[in-house]
N, C-alpha and C positions, 0 to 999 in steps of 0.2 A: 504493500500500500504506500508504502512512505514513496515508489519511484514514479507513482501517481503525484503527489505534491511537488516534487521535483520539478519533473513535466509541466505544473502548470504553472509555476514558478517561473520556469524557462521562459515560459511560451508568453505569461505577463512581461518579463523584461523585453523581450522581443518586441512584442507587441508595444510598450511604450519607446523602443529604441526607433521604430515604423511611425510612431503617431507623431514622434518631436522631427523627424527626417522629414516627413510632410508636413509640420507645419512650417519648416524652413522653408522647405519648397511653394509651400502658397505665398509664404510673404516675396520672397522674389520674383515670386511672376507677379505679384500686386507691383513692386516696384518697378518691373521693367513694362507692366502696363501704364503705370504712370508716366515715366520717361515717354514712352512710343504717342500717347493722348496729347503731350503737352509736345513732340515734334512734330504730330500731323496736322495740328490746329489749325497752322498758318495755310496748310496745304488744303485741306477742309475749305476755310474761308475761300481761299482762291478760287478751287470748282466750283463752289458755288456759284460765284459772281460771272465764271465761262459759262457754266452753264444757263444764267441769267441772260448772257449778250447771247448767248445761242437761240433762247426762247425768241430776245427781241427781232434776230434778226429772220427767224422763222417766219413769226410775225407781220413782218415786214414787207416779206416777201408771197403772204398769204394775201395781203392789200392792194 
């Protein structure tokens, strides 16, 4: 019985060695998600506004 306890001993340390290894890994993808959010921004605004003169010049060209 006692290699019953053991085992689940094991399998607890394990088990918490996996749960702090992914939380490492969530916070670095939150932070390389905030890096990538705050370089596409500017790039974001931009389409927007091409695709804006696209509309007008569709438009335009519908008149």
């Amino acid at each position: 019985m006692d290699w019953i306890h053991e085992n689940v001993d094991a399998m607890q340390n394990e088990f918490q060695l996996w749960h702090g290894e992914n939380k490492q890994h969530i916070e670095a993808l939150q932070k390389e998600q905030s890096i990538t959010d705050y370089a596409t921004e500017f790039l974001k605004f931009e389409m927007a506004e091409l695709e804006q003169m696209i509309k007008d010049q569709q438009n335009k060209s519908v008149l």
